[in-house]
Phi, psi and omega in degrees: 000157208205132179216123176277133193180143200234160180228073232011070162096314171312102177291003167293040187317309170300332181290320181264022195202138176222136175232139151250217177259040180202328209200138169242141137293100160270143185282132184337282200270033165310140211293206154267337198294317170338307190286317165276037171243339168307288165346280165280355191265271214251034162064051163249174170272162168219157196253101174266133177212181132254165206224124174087359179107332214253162154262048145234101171284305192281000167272331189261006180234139191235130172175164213212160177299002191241315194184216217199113176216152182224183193231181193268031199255343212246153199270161195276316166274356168293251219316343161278353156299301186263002138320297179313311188292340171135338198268113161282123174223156187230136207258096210246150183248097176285073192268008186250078207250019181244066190288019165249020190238322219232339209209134196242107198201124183258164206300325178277347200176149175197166194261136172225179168278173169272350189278007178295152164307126211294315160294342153324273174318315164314278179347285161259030169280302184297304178311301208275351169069061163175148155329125181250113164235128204272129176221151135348302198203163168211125172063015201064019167245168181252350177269093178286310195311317194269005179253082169163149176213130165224149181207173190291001163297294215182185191199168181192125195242150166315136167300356179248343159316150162284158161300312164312292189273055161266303168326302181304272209323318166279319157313327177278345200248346187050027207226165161252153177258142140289160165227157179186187173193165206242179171045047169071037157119020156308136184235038228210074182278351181298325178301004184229354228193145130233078212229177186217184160316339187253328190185200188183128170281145172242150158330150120300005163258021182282172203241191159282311200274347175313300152298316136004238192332324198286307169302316162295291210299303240236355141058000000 
């Protein structure tokens, strides 16, 4: 299921919500309707936690259907929160600390930057029960976490990845990949999407053939 849907008026839906195929996170004041449309799109249980203090979950949580990471910028009874729901998650001592920004991962392979920490990256090979491979850069940013969505379907990258680097991604990620973008030519797509295997909240300024693309990439 594909839902078009804003988060008191923002359409930046990803920034504040992270999902796998069991369980979402969302923020304490998240409205209710937030929470049912979570609900019924992508079939899951839900969390309300803050992360930081903050409603941006989707920059400081990084996670895959196996576990979870966060940095040490995020609180100790937060991270007992989304444990108590069910979530293993692992606490890496980070300054580089908005790791749903730097790190991309499907269940098989996941993407991380290289300025992360050598331990870090180990860190999150244990949590996420998968190979990590460290890159620099995609299209010329350096957040890779924030041009890309993935799931145990598919994936969908900022329209400035490359072909070559299409290739690393899906060999790291195990999926096939697309490019495409939300909220009327955002090409950042993750900051627009929230999806899992069953469905994806979308920007609501996304466009038709925008959902189009979202829906194919994400099969």
């Amino acid at each position: 299921m594909l839902k078009l849907t804003s988060y008191n008026k923002n359409v930046n839906i990803g920034i504040v919500a992270r999902a796998n195929d069991n369980l979402a996170v969302i923020p304490k004041g998240a409205p209710e309707s937030v929470e049912e449309d979570v609900k019924e799109v992508l079939d899951v249980d839900v969390v309300k936690v803050n992360l930081s203090g903050t409603s941006l979950i989707g920059a400081f949580l990084a996670m895959n259907n196996n576990g979870a990471v966060v940095s040490n910028i995020v609180m100790e009874s937060e991270v007992e929160e989304l444990r108590d729901a069910g979530l293993k998650v692992n606490i890496v001592d980070e300054k580089l600390n908005a790791l749903g920004n730097l790190i991309i991962a499907t269940d098989k392979g996941a993407l991380a930057y290289s300025g992360l920490k050598t331990e870090t990256i180990k860190a999150m090979e244990r949590s996420l029960g998968c190979s990590v491979k460290a890159i620099s850069s995609l299209g010329k940013y350096k957040t890779i976490g924030s041009l890309g969505i993935a799931t145990t379907k598919g994936a969908l990258f900022h329209p400035d990845v490359t072909d070559q680097e299409l290739e690393i991604i899906e060999k790291a990620l195990k999926v096939e990949v697309d490019i495409g973008t939300v909220n009327m030519g955002i090409g950042f797509v993750r900051t627009g999407l929230v999806a899992n295997k069953n469905g994806a909240l979308i920007g609501e300024n996304t466009t038709g053939p925008e959902v189009f693309r979202i829906e194919e990439a994400l099969r």
